[in-house]
C-alpha positions in Angstrom: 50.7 -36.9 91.2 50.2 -33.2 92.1 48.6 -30.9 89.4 50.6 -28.2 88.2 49.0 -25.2 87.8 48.7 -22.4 84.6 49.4 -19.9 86.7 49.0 -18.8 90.5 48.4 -15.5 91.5 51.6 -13.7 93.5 50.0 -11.7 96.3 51.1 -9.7 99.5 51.1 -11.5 102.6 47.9 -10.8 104.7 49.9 -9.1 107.2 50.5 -5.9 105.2 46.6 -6.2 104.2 45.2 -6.7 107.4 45.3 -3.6 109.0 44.1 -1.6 106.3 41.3 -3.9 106.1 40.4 -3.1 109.4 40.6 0.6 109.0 37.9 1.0 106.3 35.9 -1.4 107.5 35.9 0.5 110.9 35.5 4.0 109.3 32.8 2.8 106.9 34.4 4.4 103.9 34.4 1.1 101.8 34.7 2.8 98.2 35.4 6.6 96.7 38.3 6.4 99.4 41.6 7.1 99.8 43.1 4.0 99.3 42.0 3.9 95.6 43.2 7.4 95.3 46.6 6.1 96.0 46.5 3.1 94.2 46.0 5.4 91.1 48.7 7.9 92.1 50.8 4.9 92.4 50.6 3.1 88.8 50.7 6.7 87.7 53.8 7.4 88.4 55.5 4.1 87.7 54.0 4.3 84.4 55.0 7.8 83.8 51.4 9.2 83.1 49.5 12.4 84.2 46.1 10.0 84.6 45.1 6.7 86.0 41.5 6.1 86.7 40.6 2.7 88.7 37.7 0.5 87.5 36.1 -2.4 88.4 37.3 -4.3 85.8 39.4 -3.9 82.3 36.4 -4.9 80.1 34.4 -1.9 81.5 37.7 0.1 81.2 38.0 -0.3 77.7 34.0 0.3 77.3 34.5 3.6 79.5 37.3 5.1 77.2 35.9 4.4 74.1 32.6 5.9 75.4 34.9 9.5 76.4 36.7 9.3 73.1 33.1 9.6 71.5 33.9 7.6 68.4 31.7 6.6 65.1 32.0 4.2 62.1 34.6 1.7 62.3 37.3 0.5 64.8 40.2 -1.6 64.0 41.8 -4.2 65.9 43.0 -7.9 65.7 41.1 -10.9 65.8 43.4 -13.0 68.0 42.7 -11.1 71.4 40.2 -11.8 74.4 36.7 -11.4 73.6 36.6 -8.2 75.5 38.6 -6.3 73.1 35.4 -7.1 70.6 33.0 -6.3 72.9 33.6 -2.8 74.2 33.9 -1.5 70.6 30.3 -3.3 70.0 28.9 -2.2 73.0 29.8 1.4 72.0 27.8 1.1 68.8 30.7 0.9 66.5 31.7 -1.7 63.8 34.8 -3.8 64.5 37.1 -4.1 61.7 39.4 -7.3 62.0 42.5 -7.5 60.9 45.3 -10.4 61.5 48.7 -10.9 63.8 51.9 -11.2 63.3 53.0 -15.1 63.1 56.3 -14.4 65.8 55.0 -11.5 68.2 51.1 -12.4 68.0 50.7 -8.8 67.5 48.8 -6.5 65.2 49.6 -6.9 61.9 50.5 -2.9 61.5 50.9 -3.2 57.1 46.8 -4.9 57.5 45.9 -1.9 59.6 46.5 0.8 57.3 45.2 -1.4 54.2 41.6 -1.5 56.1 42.0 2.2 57.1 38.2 3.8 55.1 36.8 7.0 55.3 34.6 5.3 58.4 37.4 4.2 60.0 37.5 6.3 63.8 39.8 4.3 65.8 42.3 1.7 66.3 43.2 -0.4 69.1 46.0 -2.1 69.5 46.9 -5.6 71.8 50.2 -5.7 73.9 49.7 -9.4 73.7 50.8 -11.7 76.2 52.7 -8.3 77.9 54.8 -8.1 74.6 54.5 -4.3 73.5 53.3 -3.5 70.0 54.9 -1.6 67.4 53.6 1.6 69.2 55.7 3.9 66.4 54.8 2.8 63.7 50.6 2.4 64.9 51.4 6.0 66.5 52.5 7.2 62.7 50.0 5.5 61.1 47.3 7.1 63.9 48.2 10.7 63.3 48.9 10.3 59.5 44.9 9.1 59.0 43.5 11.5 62.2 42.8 8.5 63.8 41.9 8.2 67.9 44.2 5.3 68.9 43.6 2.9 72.3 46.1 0.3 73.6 44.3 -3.0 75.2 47.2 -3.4 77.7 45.2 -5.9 79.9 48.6 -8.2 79.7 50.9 -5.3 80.3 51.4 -3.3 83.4 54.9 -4.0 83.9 56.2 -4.1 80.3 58.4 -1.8 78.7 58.7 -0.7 75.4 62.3 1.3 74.5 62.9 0.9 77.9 59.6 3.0 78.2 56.8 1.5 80.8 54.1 0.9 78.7 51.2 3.0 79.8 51.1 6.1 77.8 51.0 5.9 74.3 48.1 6.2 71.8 45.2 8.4 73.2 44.4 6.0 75.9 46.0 2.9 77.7 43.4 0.3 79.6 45.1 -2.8 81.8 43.2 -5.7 83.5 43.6 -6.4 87.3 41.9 -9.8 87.2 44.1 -12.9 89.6 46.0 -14.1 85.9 47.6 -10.8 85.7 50.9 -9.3 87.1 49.4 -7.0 89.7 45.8 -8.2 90.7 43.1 -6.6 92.9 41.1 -9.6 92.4 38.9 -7.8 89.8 39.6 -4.4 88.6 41.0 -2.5 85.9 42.9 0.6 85.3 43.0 3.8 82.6 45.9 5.5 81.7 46.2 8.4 79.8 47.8 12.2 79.3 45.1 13.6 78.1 43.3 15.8 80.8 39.7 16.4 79.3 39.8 12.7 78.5 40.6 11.4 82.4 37.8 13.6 83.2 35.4 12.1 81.2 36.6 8.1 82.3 36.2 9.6 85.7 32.6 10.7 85.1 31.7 7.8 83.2 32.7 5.3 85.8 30.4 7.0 88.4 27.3 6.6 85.8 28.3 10.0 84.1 27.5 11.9 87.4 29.0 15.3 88.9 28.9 15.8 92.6 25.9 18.0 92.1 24.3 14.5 90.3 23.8 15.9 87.6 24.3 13.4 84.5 27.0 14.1 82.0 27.1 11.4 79.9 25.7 8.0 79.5 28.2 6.3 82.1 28.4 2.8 84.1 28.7 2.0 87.9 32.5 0.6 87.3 34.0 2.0 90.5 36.9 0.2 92.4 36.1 -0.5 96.1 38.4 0.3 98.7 39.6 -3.3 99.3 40.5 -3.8 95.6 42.7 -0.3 96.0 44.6 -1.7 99.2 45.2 -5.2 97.3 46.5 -3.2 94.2 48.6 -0.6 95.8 49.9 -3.6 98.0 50.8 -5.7 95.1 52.6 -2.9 92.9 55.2 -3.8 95.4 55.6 -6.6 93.8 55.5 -5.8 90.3 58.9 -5.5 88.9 60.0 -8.3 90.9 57.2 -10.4 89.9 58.1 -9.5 86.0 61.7 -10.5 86.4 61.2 -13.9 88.1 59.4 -14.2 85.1 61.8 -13.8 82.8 64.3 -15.6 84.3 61.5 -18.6 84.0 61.2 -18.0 80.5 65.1 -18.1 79.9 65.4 -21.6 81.5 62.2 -22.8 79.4 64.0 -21.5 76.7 66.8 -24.0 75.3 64.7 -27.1 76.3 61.9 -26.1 74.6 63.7 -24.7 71.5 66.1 -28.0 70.7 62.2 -29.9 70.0 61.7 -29.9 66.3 58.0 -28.4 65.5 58.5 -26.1 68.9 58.8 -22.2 68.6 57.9 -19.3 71.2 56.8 -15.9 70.7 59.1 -13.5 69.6 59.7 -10.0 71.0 60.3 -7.4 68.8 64.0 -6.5 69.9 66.1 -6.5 73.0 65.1 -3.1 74.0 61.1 -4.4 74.8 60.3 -6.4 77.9 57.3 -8.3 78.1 55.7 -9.5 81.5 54.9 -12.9 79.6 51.2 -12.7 81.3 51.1 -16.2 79.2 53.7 -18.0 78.2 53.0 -19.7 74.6 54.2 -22.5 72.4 53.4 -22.9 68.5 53.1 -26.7 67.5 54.1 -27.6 64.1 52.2 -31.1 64.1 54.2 -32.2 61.2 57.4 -31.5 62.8 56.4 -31.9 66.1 54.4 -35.4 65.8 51.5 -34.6 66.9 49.3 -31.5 67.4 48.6 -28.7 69.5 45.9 -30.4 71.3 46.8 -33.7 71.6 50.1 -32.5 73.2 47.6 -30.8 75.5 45.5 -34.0 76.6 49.4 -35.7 77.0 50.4 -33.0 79.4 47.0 -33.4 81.6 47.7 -37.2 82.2 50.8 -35.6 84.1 48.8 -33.5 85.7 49.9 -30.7 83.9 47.4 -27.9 83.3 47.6 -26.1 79.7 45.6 -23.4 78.0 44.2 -22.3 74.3 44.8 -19.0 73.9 42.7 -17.4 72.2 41.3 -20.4 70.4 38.1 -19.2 68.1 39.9 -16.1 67.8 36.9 -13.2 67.4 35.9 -13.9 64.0 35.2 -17.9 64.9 33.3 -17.5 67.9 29.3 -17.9 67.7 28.5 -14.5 68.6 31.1 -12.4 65.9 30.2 -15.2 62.9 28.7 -12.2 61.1 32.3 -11.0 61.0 34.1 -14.2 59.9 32.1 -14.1 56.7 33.4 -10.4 56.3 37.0 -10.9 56.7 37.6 -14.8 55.3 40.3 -15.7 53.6 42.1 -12.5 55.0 43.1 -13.7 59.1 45.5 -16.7 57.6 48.2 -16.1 60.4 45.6 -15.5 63.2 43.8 -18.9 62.7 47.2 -21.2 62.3 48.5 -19.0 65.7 45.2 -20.1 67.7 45.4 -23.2 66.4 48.4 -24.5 66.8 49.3 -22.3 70.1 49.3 -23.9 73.8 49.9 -22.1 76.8 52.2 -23.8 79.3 52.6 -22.9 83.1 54.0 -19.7 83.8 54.1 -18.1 87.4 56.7 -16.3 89.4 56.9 -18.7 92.3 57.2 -21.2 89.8 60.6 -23.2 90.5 63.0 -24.9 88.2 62.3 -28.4 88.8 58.2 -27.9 87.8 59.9 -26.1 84.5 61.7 -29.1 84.2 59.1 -31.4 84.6 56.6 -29.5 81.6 59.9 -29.7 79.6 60.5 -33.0 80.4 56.4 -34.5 79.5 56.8 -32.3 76.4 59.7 -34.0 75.1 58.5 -37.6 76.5 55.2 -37.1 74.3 57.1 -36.2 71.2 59.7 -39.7 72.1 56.2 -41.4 72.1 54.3 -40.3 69.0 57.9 -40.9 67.0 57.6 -44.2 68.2 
């Protein structure tokens, strides 16, 4: 039996990669090149953005901004989101403020936000999770009404739309991932986005250690920069990227009425028609109950077809070893984010993906449910 996969990366052939490989290699201008340079002009203008800065990853990304948008006190953001989210506001010295998700977009719960807005409160950042865009008005209102700076953590969403919008530019500051699960990968990397001119010249600072050309030392920055190969690989693959998000789609459409027609099954929700999601992960909630058995048993069913699954994010931030501090904090008050990670399973998802592997999840998923009736 073959093993189906989570997810596989959708890359440009080596062809188009190959000579631009040999050309830096040959002039010895391996990073700080031009290649980078246009990979940022590039996602720039498909996003519709004055800014994008290249990184070497969207963890340091999100550290960088919140380092430029020199913030104290408290940050908001949502529990159920990749560890990262937590950790760039903690590396930064600030307090993380947790609030919970939505139970049918997994996004922020924008009512909890502006309850835990205090007079210590600096920032908030938002999660396009899974590629489906926030509420960006209403956080955007809420933002300016309060004086609030306001970051997006849109690891999951270059190549999601929100109004028809790309996502990229609202809030303060946008931050994506580049790592192999996303849409457009340079391997590792990440990417800034912003229209906000003084604050692109402080990401771009702070991703060269906070050094000027005359090294002298602006600001307490990192060594984050993008090397020349990841630029090739990511302007390459923004080729790719509308196409990619489509196939997608189309995937999720045929998943769709198999999945739904399985008491105890439900999928994410996006907020209207007018919002497209890239579905970096495509989820399932599991109503054991309903359903017959739970979220992780249905898991362990669908290995034995050699079917590969995930838990995303499952602790959310406030259950993990490290944050337990927090979970004392906030108990009682992140209801919907710990029934979401525990009950959610992430089935394969990929743009080469073909109907008859679709079938086959749809058809172990419904087999296990035949057999725990039984």
């Amino acid at each position: 039996m073959s093993t189906l996969p989570i997810m596989r990366p959708w890359l440009p052939e080596f062809e188009e990669l190959e000579p631009l490989f040999r050309e830096i290699v040959a002039s010895g201008l391996i990073t700080n090149g031009k290649y980078v340079e246009a990979f940022e002009r590039r996602v720039a203008d498909y996003l519709g953005v004055k800014h994008c800065i290249a990184v070497s990853s969207g963890t340091l990304g999100l550290v960088l901004a919140l380092r430029a948008l020199d913030l104290h006190g408290e940050v908001i953001l949502p529990s159920f989101t990749f560890t990262a989210t937590a950790h760039a506001v903690v590396w930064n010295g600030l307090e993380p403020i947790l609030v919970d998700n939505d139970p049918y977009t997994f996004n922020i719960d924008v009512d909890q936000v502006e309850q835990y807005i205090s007079p210590r409160t600096s920032a908030i950042i938002a999660v396009h999770m899974f590629g489906n865009p926030a509420d960006v008005d209403r956080l955007g209102e809420i933002a300016r009404k309060h004086n609030l700076k306001l970051m997006y953590d849109a690891a999951h969403a270059l190549g999601s739309r929100y109004r028809g919008k790309p996502v990229g530019g609202y809030g303060d500051v946008e931050v994506y991932s580049l790592s192999p699960t996303k849409i457009v990968t340079t391997g590792e990397g990440g990417l800034i986005t912003t229209d906000d001119d003084a604050l692109a010249g402080q990401c771009r600072l702070a991703r060269n250690q906070g050094v000027d050309a005359e090294y002298d030392c602006h600001l307490f920055g990192l060594n984050s920069r993008m090397s020349e190969f990841h630029g090739i690989l990511g302007l390459k693959s923004m080729d790719l990227v509308d196409a990619a998000v489509e196939k997608k789609i189309a995937l999720v459409e045929y998943y769709r009425p198999m999945l739904e027609e399985l008491p105890g099954v439900r999928l994410q929700k996006l907020a209207d028609s007018t919002v497209r999601s890239t579905y970096k992960d495509f989820n399932i909630v599991i109503n054991a109950e309903r359903f017959g058995m739970n979220r992780d048993t249905l898991g362990n069913a669908l290995a034995a077809h050699g079917i590969v699954t995930k838990k995303y994010y499952s602790p959310p931030i406030h259950l993990q070893t490290v944050y337990r501090y927090l979970g004392e904090r906030f108990a009682g008050t992140l209801q919907v984010t710990e029934y979401i990670s525990a009950n959610t399973l992430t089935l394969p998802l990929f743009p080469q993906m073909t109907h008859a592997e679709v079938d086959r999840v749809c058809q172990a998923i419904a087999g296990a449910r035949r057999q725990a009736s039984r």
